[in-house]
C-alpha positions as CSV (number, residue, x, y, z in Angstrom):
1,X,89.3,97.2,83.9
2,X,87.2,100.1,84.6
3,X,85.1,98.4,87.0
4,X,87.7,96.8,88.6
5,X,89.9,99.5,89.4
6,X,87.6,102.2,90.6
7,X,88.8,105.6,92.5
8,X,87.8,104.2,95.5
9,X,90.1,101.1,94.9
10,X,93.0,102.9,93.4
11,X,93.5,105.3,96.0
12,X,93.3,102.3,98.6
13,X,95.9,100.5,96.6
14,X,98.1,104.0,97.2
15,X,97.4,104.0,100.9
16,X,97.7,100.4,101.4
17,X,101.6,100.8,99.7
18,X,102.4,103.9,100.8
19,X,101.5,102.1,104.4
20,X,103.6,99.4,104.0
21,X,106.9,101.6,103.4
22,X,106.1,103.7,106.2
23,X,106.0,100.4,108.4
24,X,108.9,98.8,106.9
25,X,110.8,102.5,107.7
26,X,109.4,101.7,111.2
27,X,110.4,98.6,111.9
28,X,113.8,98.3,110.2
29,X,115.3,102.0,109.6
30,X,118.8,101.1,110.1
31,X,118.7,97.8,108.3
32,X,117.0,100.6,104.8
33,X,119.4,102.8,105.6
34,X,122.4,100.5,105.4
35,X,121.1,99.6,102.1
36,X,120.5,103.0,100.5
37,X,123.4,104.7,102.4
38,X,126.0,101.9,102.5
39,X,128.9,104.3,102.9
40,X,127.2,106.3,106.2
41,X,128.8,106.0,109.3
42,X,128.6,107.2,112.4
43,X,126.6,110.4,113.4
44,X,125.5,110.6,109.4
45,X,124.0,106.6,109.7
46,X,122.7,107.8,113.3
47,X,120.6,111.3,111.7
48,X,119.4,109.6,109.0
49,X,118.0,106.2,110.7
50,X,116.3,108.7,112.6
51,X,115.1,110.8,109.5
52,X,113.8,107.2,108.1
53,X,111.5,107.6,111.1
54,X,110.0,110.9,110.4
55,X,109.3,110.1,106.7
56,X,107.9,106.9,107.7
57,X,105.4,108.5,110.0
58,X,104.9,111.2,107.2
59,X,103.9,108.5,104.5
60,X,101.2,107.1,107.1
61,X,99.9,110.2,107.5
62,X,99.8,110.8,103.8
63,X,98.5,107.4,103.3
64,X,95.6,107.9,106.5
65,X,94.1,110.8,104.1
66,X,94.2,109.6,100.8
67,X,92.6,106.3,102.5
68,X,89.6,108.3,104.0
69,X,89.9,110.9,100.7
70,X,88.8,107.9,98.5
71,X,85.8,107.4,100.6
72,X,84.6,110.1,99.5
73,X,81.4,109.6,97.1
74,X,81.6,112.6,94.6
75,X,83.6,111.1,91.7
76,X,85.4,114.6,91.2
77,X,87.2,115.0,94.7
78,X,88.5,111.1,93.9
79,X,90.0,112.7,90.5
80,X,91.3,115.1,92.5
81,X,93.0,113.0,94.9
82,X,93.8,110.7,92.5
83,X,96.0,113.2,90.3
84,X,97.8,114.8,93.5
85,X,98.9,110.9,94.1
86,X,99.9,110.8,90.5
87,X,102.0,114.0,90.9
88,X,103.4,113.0,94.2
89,X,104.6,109.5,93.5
90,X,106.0,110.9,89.9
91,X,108.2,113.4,92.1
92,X,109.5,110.7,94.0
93,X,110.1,108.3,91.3
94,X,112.5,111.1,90.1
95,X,114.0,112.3,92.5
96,X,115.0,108.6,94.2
97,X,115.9,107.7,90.2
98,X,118.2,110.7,90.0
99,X,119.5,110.1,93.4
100,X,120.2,106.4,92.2
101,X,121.9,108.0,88.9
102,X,124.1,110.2,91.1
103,X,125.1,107.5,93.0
104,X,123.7,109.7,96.3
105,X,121.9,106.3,97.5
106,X,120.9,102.5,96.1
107,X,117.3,103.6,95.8
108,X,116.7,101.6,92.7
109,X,113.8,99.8,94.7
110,X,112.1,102.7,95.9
111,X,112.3,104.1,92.3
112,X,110.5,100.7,90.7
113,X,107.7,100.9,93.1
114,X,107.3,104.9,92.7
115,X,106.8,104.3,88.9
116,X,104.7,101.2,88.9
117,X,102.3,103.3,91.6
118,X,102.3,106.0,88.5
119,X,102.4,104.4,85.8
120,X,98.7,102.8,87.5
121,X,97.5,105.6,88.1
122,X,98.1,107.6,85.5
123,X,96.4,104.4,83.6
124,X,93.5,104.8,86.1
125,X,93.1,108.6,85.2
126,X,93.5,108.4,81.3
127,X,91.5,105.3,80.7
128,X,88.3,106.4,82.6
């Protein structure tokens, strides 16, 4: 598994997901927001439909370096990288889970896909 899942190829695995949720925040913010917020209405559902923008051009930004971060050669700035993804994806695994717990939002999906992403990379890290 080692050669399989290098640096190079687990931080493009983060960019490539982190990617796809900022385009699906993109293309569908109401439609997430209705689903994680079903009880917003009105100027709350309109502020944060437009919030699900700004995150969702946050995570591709996010996502833009950690792509060209893991093109990087020296094996050291990947580890690097690598463990500020594990750390980041952990926070938001928690807080959407606690969020989830407290009934704030339905963010159960969000949470799943959070702690696979750290779960594989904290495999990544620990196993090389």
């Amino acid at each position: 598994m080692k050669n399989i899942l290098s640096y190079k190829r687990t931080l493009t695995i983060c960019a490539v997901v982190l990617t796809l949720i900022s385009l699906r925040m993109h293309i569908d913010p109401a439609g997430i927001t209705e689903n994680e917020f079903p009880y917003a209405k009105g100027d709350a559902f309109d502020l944060a439909v437009t919030i699900r923008h700004l995150i969702g051009s946050l995570l591709f930004a996010i996502a833009s370096i950690i792509f060209f971060a893991g093109r990087v050669e020296d094996t050291k700035s990947q580890q690097s990288v690598l463990n500020g993804c594990i750390m980041c994806f952990a926070v938001l695994c928690i807080t959407l889970g606690t969020m989830t717990v407290t009934q704030a939002g339905h963010l159960i999906g969000g949470t799943i896909v959070f702690a696979v992403m750290t779960a594989l990379f904290i495999y990544k890290r620990v196993t090389h």
